[in-house]
C-alpha positions as CSV (number, residue, x, y, z in Angstrom):
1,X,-16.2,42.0,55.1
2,X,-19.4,39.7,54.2
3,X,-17.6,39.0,50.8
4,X,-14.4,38.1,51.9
5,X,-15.8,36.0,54.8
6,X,-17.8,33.9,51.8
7,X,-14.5,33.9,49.6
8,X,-12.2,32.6,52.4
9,X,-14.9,29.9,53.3
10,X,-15.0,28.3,49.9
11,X,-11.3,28.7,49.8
12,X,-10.1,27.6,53.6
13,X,-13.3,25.2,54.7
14,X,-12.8,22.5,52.2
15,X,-9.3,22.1,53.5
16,X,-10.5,21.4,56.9
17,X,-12.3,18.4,58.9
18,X,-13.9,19.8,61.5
19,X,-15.8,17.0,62.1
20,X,-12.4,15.3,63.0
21,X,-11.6,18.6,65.0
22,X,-14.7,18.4,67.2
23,X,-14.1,14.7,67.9
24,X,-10.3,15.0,69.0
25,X,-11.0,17.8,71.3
26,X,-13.8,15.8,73.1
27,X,-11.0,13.7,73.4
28,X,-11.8,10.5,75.7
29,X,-15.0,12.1,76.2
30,X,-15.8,11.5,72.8
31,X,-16.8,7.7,73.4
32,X,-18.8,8.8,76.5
33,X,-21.2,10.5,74.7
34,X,-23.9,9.2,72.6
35,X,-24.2,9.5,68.9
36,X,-27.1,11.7,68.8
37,X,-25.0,14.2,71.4
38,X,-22.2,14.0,68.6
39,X,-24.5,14.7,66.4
40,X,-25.5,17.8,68.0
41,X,-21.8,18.9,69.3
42,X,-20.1,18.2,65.7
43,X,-21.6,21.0,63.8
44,X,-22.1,23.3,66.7
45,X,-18.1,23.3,67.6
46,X,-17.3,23.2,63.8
47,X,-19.3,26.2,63.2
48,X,-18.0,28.4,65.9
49,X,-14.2,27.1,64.9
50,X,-14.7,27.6,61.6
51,X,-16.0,31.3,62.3
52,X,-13.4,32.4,64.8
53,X,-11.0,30.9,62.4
54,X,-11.8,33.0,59.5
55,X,-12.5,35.7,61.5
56,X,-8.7,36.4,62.3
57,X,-7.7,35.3,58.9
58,X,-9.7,37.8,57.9
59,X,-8.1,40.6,60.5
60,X,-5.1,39.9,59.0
61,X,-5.5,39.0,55.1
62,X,-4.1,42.3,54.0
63,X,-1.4,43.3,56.0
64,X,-0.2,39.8,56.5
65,X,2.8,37.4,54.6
66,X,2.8,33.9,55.0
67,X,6.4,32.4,54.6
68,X,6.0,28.5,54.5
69,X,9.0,26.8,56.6
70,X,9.6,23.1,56.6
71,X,6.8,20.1,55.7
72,X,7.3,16.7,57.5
73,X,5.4,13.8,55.7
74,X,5.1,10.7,56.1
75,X,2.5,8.0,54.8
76,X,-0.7,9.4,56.1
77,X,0.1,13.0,58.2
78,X,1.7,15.4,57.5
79,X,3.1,19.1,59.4
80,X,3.5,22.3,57.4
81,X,5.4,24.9,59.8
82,X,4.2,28.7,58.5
83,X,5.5,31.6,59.8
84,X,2.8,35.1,59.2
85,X,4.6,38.5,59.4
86,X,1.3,40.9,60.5
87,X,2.6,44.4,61.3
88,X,6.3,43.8,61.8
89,X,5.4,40.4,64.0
90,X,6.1,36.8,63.4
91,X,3.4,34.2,64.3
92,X,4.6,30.7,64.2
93,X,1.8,28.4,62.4
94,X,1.9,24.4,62.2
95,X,-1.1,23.3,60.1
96,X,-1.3,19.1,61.0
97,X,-3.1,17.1,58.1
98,X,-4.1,13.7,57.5
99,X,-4.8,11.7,54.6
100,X,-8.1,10.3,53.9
101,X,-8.7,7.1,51.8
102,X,-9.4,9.0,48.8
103,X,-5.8,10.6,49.1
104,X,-6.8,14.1,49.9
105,X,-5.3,15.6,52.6
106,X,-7.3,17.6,55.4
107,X,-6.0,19.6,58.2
108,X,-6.9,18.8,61.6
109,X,-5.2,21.1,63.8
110,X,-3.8,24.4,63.6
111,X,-1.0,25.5,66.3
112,X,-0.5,29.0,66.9
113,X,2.8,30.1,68.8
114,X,2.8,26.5,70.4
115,X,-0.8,26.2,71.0
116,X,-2.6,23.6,69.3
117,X,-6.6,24.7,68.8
118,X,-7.6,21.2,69.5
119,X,-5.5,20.1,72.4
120,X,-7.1,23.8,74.4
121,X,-10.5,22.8,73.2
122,X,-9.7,19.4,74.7
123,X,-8.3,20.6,78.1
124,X,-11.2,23.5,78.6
125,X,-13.7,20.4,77.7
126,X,-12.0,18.0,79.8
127,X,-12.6,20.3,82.8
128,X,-16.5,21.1,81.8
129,X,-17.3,17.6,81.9
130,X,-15.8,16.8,85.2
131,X,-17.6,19.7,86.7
132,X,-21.0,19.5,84.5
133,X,-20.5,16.9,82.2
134,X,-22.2,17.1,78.4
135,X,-24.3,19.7,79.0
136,X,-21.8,22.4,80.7
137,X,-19.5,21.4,77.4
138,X,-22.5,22.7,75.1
139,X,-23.8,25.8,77.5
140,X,-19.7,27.0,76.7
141,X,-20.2,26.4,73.2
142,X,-23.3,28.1,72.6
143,X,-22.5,30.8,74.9
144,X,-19.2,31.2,72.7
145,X,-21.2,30.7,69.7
146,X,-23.6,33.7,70.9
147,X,-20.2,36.2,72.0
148,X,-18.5,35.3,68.3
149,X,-21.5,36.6,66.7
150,X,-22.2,39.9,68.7
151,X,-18.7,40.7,68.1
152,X,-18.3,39.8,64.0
153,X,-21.7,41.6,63.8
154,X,-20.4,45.2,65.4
C-alpha cells in the first residue's frame, strides 16, 4: 500500500491545486482570515484532501474502470465527466480544471455523484465559523487529520 500511495502521489498531486482547493472552500471566509491563518489552513486542508483522496483511489485502483464521458472547455476551465465501474457500480466523476498562465491545466474540484468536495468543505466551514469561527474550522481539520491517519495506519 505504502508504494502505491507514493506512485499515485507523484502521478495524481501534480494535477491538483489544493492551494486553490483550500481557498474556495473557505469561501467568503477566505478574506476574513489573515494571511498567516492561510498560511497555516492551506497545507493543513491540502494534506488531509490530498490523503483521503488517494486513499479511495487507492481502495479502488484494481477493481475499478474509468470510462471518460464528455469534456466542456472553454478559454480557461474546463469539466471532464468520468464515470468508475467498481464492483458492478457506476460512480459519476466531474473533475473541474482551470488554466493557469503558464497554460497548464489544474483541477480544482472533484464531484462525486453530484457532490462537489469543495462546495461540502465550504458549507461544513461556513457553519464552524458562525459557531466558533477560525479556530473551530482548524480543531475539525486536525481532528480529521488525526481520524484519516488512525484509519490508513490499521
Amino acid at each position: 500500500e505504502e508504494e502505491i500511495d507514493k506512485r499515485l502521489e507523484a502521478k495524481v498531486k501534480p494535477m491538483f491545486d489544493f492551494d486553490e482547493m483550500a481557498r474556495r472552500s473557505l469561501g467568503v471566509s477566505w478574506n476574513k482570515i489573515s494571511v498567516t491563518e492561510q498560511k497555516e489552513f492551506v497545507p493543513l486542508f491540502s494534506e488531509l484532501l490530498s490523503r483521503t483522496y488517494l486513499a479511495k483511489i487507492r481502495e479502488g485502483v484494481r477493481d475499478s474502470e474509468v470510462v471518460f464521458g464528455k469534456e466542456k472547455l472553454n478559454e480557461n476551465l474546463a469539466m471532464v465527466e468520468t464515470n468508475v465501474n467498481l464492483q458492478g457500480d457506476k460512480i459519476s466523476v466531474v473533475y473541474r480544471a482551470y488554466r493557469k498562465e503558464d497554460g497548464k491545466w489544474l483541477v480544482y474540484d472533484v464531484v462525486i455523484e453530484n457532490v462537489g468536495i469543495v462546495s461540502n468543505y465550504r458549507d461544513e466551514f461556513a457553519g464552524l465559523m458562525r459557531k466558533g469561527g477560525f479556530a473551530a474550522v482548524m480543531e475539525r481539520l486536525r481532528s480529521k487529520e488525526i481520524s484519516t491517519k488512525a484509519t490508513q495506519a490499521s
